[in-house]
N, C-alpha and C positions, 0 to 999 in steps of 0.2 A: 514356826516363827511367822508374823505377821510380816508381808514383804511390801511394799510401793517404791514406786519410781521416780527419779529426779528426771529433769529434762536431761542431764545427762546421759542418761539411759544406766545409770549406777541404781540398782535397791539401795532401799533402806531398809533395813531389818528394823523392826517395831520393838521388839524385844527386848534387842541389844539396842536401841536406837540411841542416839548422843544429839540430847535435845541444846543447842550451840544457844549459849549465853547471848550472843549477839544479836538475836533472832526475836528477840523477847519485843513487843510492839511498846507494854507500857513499861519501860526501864524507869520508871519513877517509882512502881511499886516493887518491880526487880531488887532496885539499891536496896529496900528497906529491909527485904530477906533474903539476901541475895546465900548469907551466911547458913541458913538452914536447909535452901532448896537445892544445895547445891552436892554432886555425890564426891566425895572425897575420893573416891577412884579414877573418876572420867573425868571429873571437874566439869561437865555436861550439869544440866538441869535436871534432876529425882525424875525418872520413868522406873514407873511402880517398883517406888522410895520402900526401905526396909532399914530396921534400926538396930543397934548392937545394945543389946537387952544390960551390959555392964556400962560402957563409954555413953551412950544414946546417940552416938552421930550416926549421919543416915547415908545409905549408900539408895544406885539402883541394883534392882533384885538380881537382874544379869551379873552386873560388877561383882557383888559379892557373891554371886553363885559363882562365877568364875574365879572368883580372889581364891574360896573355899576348896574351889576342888584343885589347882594348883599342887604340883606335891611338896613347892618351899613353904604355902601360905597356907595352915589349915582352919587357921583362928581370925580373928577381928582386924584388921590393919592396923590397930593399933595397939596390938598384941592383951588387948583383952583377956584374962582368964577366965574360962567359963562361960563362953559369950555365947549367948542363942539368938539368935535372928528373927525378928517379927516384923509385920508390917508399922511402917512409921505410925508414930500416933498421930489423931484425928487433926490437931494444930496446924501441922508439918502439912498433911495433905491439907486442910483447907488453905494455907498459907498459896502450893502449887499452884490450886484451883482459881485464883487470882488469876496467874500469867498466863498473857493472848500474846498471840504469837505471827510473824510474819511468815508467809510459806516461805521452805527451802524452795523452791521453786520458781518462786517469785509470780505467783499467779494473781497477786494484788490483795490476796483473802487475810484476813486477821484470823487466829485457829484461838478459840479457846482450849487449855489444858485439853479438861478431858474429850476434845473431837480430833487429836491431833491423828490419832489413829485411822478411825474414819476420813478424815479428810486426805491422810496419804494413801488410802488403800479404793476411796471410792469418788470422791466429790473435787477432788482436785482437776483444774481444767487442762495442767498442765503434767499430768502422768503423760508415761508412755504404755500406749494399749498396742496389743500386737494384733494388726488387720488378718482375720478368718479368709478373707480372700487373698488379697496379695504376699501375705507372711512378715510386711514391714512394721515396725514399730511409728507410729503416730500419736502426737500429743492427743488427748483426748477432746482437744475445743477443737481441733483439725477433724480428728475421728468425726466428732457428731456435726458440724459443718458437712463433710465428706457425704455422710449416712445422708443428712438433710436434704444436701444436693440431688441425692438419688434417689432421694424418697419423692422430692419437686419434680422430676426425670419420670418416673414411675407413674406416679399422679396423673400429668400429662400424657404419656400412653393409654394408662386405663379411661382418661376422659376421652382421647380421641377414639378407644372402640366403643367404649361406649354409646359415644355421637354416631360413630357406623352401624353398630347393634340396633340402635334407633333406627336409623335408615333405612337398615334392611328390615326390622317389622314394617314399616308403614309402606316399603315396594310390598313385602307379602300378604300385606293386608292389599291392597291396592290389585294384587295379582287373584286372591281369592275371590275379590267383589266382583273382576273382569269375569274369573272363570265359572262363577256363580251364573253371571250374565250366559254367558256362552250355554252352559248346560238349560237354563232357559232357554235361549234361540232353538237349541237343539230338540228339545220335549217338542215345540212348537211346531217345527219344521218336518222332525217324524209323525205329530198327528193328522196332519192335512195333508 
C-alpha cells in the first residue's frame, strides 16, 4: 500500500484512500459529475474507479475488492448477477482527470487527479518526515528549512578552514623561501 502523511501525523493509505468530496478545488466541474465519479461504497471520489460489467456503476477498486471478499457480500452491491469487475471505462476516468484538488493538508497546492499520489507520498510541504538524527517526526518545509540551516552552518565552517588552509600555505610558502634563504647563508658561510 502507498502510505503519506497528514500533519496530523495520521497515514493515508493511497490505496484504500477516501479522496473527500469536499476537497475538490473546481466544485463547478465537480456538480456536473459529481454522479459518476463518485464510488457508491465510500461515497469518497473513484481512486482507481472499477465498474460492474451487469449495473455499470463504478466503485474504487479497494471498495469493491473489499465489498468482494466480505463473507456476506460476494457479488456487486447491487446484487448483480453475474457481475465481473473491470476497470471504468475511459469517459468515467477522463471525467475524474478533470478534478484539482486542495491538499488534505492544507499546504496551499491545488493536486491534479492523477498527482494525488505523488504529491502525498513526495512533494508535499507539509508531510511528516521522521528526522535520521533525532527520531522526531517534522513537517517536511521545517525538515528542509532544518537541513538548509545546517547546510548554511556547514558552509560557513568549510569557508572558514578554508580561509585558515590558505593561511597556513602562504606562512609555508613564506617559511620555505626563509629556509631556502638560510640554506643559502649556510653554503656561503661553510665556503669561506
Amino acid at each position: 500500500h502507498i502510505l503519506g502523511n497528514t500533519t496530523d501525523g495520521a497515514l493515508i493509505n493511497l490505496k484504500k484512500m477516501f479522496i473527500d468530496p469536499s476537497k475538490v478545488a473546481n466544485q463547478d466541474v465537480y456538480a456536473t459529475i459529481k454522479d459518476i465519479t463518485t464510488c457508491l461504497i465510500c461515497t469518497g471520489i473513484l481512486y482507481e474507479p472499477f465498474q460492474c460489467s451487469v449495473c455499470e456503476n463504478n466503485f474504487c477498486y479497494e471498495c469493491i475488492s473489499t465489498w468482494k471478499k466480505s463473507t456476506t457480500h460476494s457479488n456487486c452491491p447491487f446484487k448483480c448477477d453475474n457481475a465481473n469487475f473491470r476497470d471504468s471505462n475511459k469517459l468515467v476516468m477522463k471525467m475524474i482527470t478533470k478534478l484539482e484538488f486542495y491538499c488534505v493538508n492544507n499546504c496551499s497546492s491545488i493536486i491534479l487527479y492523477k498527482d494525488l499520489s505523488t504529491h502525498y507520498n513526495s512533494t508535499c510541504p507539509e508531510i511528516l518526515l521522521d528526522c535520521s538524527e533525532c527520531g522526531m517526526k517534522s513537517k517536511k518545509s521545517q525538515f528542509i528549512y532544518n537541513k538548509s540551516k545546517k547546510l548554511g552552518a556547514l558552509e560557513k565552517e568549510h569557508n572558514e578552514i578554508m580561509r585558515r588552509f590558505i593561511i597556513a600555505q602562504n606562512i609555508n610558502t613564506l617559511l620555505q623561501e626563509e629556509n631556502d634563504q638560510l640554506l643559502e647563508i649556510v653554503k656561503k658561510i661553510g665556503t669561506t
